[in-house]
C-alpha positions as CSV (number, residue, x, y, z in Angstrom):
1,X,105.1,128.9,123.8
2,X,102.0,128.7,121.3
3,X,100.2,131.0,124.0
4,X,102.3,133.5,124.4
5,X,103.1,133.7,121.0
6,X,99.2,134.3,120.5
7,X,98.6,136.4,122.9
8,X,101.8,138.7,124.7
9,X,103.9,138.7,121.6
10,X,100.8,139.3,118.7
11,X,101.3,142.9,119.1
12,X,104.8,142.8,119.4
13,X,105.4,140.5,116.4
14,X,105.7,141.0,112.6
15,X,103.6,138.8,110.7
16,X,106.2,137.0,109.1
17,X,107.8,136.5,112.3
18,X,104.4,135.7,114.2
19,X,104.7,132.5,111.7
20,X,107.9,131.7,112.2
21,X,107.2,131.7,115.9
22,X,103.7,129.7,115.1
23,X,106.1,127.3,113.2
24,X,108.3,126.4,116.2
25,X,106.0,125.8,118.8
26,X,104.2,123.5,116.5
27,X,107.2,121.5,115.7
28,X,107.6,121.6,119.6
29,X,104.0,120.2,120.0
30,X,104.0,117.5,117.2
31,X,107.4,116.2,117.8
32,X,107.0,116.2,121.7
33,X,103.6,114.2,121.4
34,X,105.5,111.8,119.0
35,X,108.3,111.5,121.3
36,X,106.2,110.2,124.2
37,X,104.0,108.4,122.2
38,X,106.7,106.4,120.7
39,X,107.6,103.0,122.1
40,X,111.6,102.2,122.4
41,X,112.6,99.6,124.6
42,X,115.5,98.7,123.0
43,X,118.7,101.2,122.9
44,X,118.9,101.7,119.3
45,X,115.2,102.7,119.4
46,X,116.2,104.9,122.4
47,X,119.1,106.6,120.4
48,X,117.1,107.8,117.1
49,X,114.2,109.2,119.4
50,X,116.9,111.1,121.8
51,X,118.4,112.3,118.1
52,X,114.5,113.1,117.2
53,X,114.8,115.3,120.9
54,X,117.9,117.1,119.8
55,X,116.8,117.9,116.3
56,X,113.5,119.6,118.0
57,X,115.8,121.7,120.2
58,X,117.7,122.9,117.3
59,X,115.2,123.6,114.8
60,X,112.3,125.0,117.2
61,X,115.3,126.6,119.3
62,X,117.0,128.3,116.7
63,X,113.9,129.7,115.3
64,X,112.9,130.9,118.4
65,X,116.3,132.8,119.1
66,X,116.4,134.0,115.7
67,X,112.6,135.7,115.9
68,X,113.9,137.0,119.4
69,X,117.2,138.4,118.4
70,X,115.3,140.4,115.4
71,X,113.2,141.2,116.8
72,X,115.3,142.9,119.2
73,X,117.6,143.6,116.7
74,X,120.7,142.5,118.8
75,X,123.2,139.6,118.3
76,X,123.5,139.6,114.7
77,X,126.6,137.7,115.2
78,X,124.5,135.1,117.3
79,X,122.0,135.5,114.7
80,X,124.4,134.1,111.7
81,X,125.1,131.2,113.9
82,X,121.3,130.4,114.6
83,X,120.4,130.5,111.0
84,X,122.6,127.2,110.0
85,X,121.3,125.6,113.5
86,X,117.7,125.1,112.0
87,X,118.2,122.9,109.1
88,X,120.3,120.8,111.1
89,X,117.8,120.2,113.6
90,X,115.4,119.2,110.6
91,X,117.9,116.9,109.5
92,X,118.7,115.4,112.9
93,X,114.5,114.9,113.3
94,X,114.2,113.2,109.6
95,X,117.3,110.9,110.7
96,X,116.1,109.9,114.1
97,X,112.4,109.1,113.0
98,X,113.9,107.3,110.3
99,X,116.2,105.2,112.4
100,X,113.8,104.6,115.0
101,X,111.4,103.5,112.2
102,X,114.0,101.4,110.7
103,X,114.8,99.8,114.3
104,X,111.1,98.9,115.4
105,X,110.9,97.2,111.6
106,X,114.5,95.8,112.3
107,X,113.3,94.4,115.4
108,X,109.9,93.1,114.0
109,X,111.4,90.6,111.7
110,X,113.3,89.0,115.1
């Protein structure tokens, strides 16, 4: 996504939309390294880094859609539904990497 974003879509991109774009793919990359760097053998552990997964989907989905669809400048309806979709995914990636940090310390102190 990075690549293409830096390379097929750098002419066809705003700036401010070049960023956003820049944006999502590095949420994709950081959060996807963390994800299989991050032990969980027990459920609960599981559970907060599938929520982590989810959260990534919607916020670096959403923007993504939304830099598409403008850029395009089709679906605003689908548009006003991606807009909410991205701070939802940053609060279901802030609530999974705090469970699944509270779980491993939870499980620590067995």
């Amino acid at each position: 996504m990075g690549a293409l974003g830096a390379h097929a879509l750098n002419d066809v991109l705003n700036v401010a939309r070049l960023e956003s774009w820049d944006t999502a793919c590095l949420y994709m990359l950081v959060m996807g390294a963390a994800l299989v760097g991050a032990p969980a053998p027990e459920q609960g552990q599981r559970r907060a880094l599938n929520m982590v997964l989810v959260g990534t989907w919607f916020f670096s989905g959403s923007i993504v859609g939304l830099v598409a669809l403008g850029t395009m400048e089709v679906g605003a309806s689908l548009r006003a539904v991606l807009g909410p979709v991205t701070p939802i995914g940053g609060v279901l990636m802030i609530a999974g990497w705090s469970g699944w940090a509270w779980q491993v310390w939870a499980s620590r102190k067995k």
